[in-house]
C-alpha positions as CSV (number, residue, x, y, z in Angstrom):
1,X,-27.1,-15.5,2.0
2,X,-24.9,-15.0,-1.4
3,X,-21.4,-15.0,-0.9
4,X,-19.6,-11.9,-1.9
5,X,-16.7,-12.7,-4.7
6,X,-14.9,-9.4,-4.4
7,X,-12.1,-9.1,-2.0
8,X,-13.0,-6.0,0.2
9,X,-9.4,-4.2,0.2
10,X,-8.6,-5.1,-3.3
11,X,-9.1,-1.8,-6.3
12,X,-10.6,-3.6,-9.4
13,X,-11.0,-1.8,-12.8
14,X,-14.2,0.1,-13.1
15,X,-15.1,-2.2,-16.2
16,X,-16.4,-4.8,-14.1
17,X,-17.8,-3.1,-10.8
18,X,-21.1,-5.1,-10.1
19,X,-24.4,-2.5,-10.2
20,X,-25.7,-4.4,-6.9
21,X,-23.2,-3.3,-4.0
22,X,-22.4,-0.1,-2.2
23,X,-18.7,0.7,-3.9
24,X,-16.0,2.9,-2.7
25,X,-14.9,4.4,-6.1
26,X,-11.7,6.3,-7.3
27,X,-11.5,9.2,-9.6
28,X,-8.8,11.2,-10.8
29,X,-8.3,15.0,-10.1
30,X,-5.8,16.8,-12.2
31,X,-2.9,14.4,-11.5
32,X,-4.2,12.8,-7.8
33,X,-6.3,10.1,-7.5
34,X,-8.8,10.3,-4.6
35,X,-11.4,8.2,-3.2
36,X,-14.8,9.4,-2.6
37,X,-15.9,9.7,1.0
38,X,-19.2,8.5,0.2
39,X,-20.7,4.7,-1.3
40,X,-21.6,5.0,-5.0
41,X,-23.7,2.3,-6.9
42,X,-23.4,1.5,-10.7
43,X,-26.8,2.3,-12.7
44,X,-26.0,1.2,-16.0
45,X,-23.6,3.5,-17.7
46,X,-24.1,6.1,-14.7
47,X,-23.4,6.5,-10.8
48,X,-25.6,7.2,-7.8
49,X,-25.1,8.4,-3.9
50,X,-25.7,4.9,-2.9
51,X,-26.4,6.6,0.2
52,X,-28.7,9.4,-1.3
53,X,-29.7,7.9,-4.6
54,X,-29.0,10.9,-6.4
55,X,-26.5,11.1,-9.9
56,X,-23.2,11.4,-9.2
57,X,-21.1,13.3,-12.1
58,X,-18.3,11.4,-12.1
59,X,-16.0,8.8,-14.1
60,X,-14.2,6.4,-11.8
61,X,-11.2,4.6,-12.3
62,X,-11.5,2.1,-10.2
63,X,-13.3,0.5,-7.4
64,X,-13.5,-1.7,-4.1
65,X,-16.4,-2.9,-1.5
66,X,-17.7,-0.3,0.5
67,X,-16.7,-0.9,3.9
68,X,-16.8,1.8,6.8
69,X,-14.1,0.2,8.3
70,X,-11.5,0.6,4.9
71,X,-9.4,3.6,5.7
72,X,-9.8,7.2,3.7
């Protein structure tokens, strides 16, 4: 089993989210930031529905492990 670097609670710039983990990413809306309710995955320069696997439109500004214990 690989040992997971990332702290689960802690945001990390989107710069260096890892393309191999279900992520809980942030955007921003207007002036609000907001969490998606849903796991993404990086795919190169893109995002996916980690749950789905269907493109995501979106351009996060930060990230943390997916956990469905982290509160929303």
């Amino acid at each position: 089993m690989t040992k997971n670097p990332w702290a689960p609670d802690k945001w990390l710039p989107v710069s260096i989210a890892p393309a191999d983990s279900d992520l809980e990413v942030c955007v921003i809306d207007g002036r609000d930031v907001h969490a998606l309710v849903f796991p993404c995955r990086k795919n190169g320069a893109n995002w996916v529905n980690a749950v789905t696997k269907k493109p995501v439109d979106i351009q996060p500004t930060h990230w943390r492990i997916w956990s469905e214990k982290t509160p929303r």
